[in-house]
C-alpha positions in Angstrom: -7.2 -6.8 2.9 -5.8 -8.9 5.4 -2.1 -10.4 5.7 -0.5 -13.3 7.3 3.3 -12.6 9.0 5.7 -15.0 11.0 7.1 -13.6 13.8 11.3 -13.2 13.8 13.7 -13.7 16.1 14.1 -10.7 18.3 10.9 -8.7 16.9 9.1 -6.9 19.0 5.0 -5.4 18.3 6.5 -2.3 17.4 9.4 -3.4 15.1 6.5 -5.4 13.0 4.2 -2.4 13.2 7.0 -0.1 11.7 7.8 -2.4 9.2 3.9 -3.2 8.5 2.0 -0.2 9.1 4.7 2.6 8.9 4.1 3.4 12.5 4.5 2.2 16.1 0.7 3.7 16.4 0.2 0.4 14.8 0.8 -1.7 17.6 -3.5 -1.0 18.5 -4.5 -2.3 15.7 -2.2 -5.4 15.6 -3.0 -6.0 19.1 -7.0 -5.7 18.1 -6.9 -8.2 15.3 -4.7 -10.4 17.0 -6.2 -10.7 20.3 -4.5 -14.3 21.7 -1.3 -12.1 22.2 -1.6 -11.9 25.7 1.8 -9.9 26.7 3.2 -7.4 23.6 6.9 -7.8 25.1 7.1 -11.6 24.7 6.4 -12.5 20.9 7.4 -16.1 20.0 9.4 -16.4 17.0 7.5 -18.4 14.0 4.1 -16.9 15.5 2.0 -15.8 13.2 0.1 -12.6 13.4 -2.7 -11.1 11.1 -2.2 -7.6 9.8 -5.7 -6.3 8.5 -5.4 -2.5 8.9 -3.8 -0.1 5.7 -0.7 1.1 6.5 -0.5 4.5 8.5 2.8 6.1 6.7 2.8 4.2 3.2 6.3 6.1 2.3 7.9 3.8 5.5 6.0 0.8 5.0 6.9 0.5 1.5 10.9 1.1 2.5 11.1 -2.2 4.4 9.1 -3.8 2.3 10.6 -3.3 -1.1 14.2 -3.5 0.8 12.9 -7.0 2.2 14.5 -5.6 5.9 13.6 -6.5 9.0 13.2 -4.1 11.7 14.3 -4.7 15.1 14.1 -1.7 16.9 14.8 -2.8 20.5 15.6 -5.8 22.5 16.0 -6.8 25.4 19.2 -8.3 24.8 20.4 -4.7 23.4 19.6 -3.1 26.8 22.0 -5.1 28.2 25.0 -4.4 26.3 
């Protein structure tokens, strides 16, 4: 089962595959089934990217989902401060 997700401001691939997948190790497979991402460091807000593998770590997965949080583990913006 495949899913369809848009891109936020300041997401990175491995805030969305925490929040999707339970697990940075996600960022393979979201690269895999999304292959017109050319650079993993420069995501577009409003893109939209297909998530078709089963979550690696449900229990995390299932915390931002049910809480309805986004994750945004690192920026660049954050580096600079």
């Amino acid at each position: 089962m495949s899913k369809e997700i848009t891109v936020q401001l300041g997401q990175s691939l491995v805030d969305i595959a925490v929040q999707e997948l339970g697990s940075a190790e996600g960022l393979i497979d979201i690269l895999r089934a999304n292959p017109s991402i050319e650079h993993a460091d420069e995501l577009t807000p409003g893109t939209k990217l297909i998530i078709d593998s089963p979550p690696i770590n449900i229990e995390v997965a299932g915390f931002f989902s049910n809480k309805e949080i986004i994750c945004l583990l690192y920026t660049s913006d954050a580096a600079d401060d």
